[in-house]
N, C-alpha and C positions, 0 to 999 in steps of 0.2 A: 273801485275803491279797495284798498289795498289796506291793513294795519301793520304798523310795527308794532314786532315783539314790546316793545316800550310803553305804547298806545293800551296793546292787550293788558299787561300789567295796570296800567293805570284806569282802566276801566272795570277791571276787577277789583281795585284797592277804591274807586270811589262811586263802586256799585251804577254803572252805568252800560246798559245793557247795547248789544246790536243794533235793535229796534230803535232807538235815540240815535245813536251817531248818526245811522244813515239817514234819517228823518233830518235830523243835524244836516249832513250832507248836501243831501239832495235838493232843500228847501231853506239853508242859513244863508244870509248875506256872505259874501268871503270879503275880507279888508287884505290889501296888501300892508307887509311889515317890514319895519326897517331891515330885518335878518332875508330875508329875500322869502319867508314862509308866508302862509296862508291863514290866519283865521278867520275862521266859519264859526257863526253864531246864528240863534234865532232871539231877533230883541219882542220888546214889548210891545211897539209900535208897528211891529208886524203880523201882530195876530189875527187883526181883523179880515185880512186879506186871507190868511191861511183858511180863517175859518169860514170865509164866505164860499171857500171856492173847496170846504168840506175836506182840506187837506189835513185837518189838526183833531182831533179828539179832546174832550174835555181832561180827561185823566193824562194826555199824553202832552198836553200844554204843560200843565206845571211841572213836568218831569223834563222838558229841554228847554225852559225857559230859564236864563243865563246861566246854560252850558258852552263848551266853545270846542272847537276843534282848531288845533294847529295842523297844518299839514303841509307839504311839498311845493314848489312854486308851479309845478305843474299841475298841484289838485288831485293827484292820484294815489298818494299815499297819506294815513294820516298818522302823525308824528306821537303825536300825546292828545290828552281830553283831559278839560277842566271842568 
């Protein structure tokens, strides 16, 4: 996983650390988008599973839950973070 400078920026202006994105990453649904990118999310409806299988943290749930990542249609870089 790769960030752009843009990504960086925006994860410093909305206080969203490494440990998130790539949690984001590694473990968000990706939706395809009309723009040919990527976004990665972690919804609500998939918490339970995160947490049965010990992947999610109590403190670290409410910090990426409806965050998102946009990124590459290859999934290897990430464009921006909401």
């Amino acid at each position: 996983m790769k960030l752009s400078k843009h990504a960086e920026m925006r994860m410093n202006q909305r206080g969203m650390s490494l440990e998130k994105v790539r949690f984001i990453y590694t473990y968000g649904e990706s939706l395809a988008t009309p723009g040919k990118a990527v976004l990665k999310r972690i919804r609500k409806r998939d918490l339970p599973a995160l947490e049965k299988h010990g992947a999610i943290s109590g403190a670290l749930l409410e910090k990426v839950l409806h965050r998102t990542l946009i990124m590459d249609q290859t999934e290897s870089t990430v464009i921006t973070v909401y």
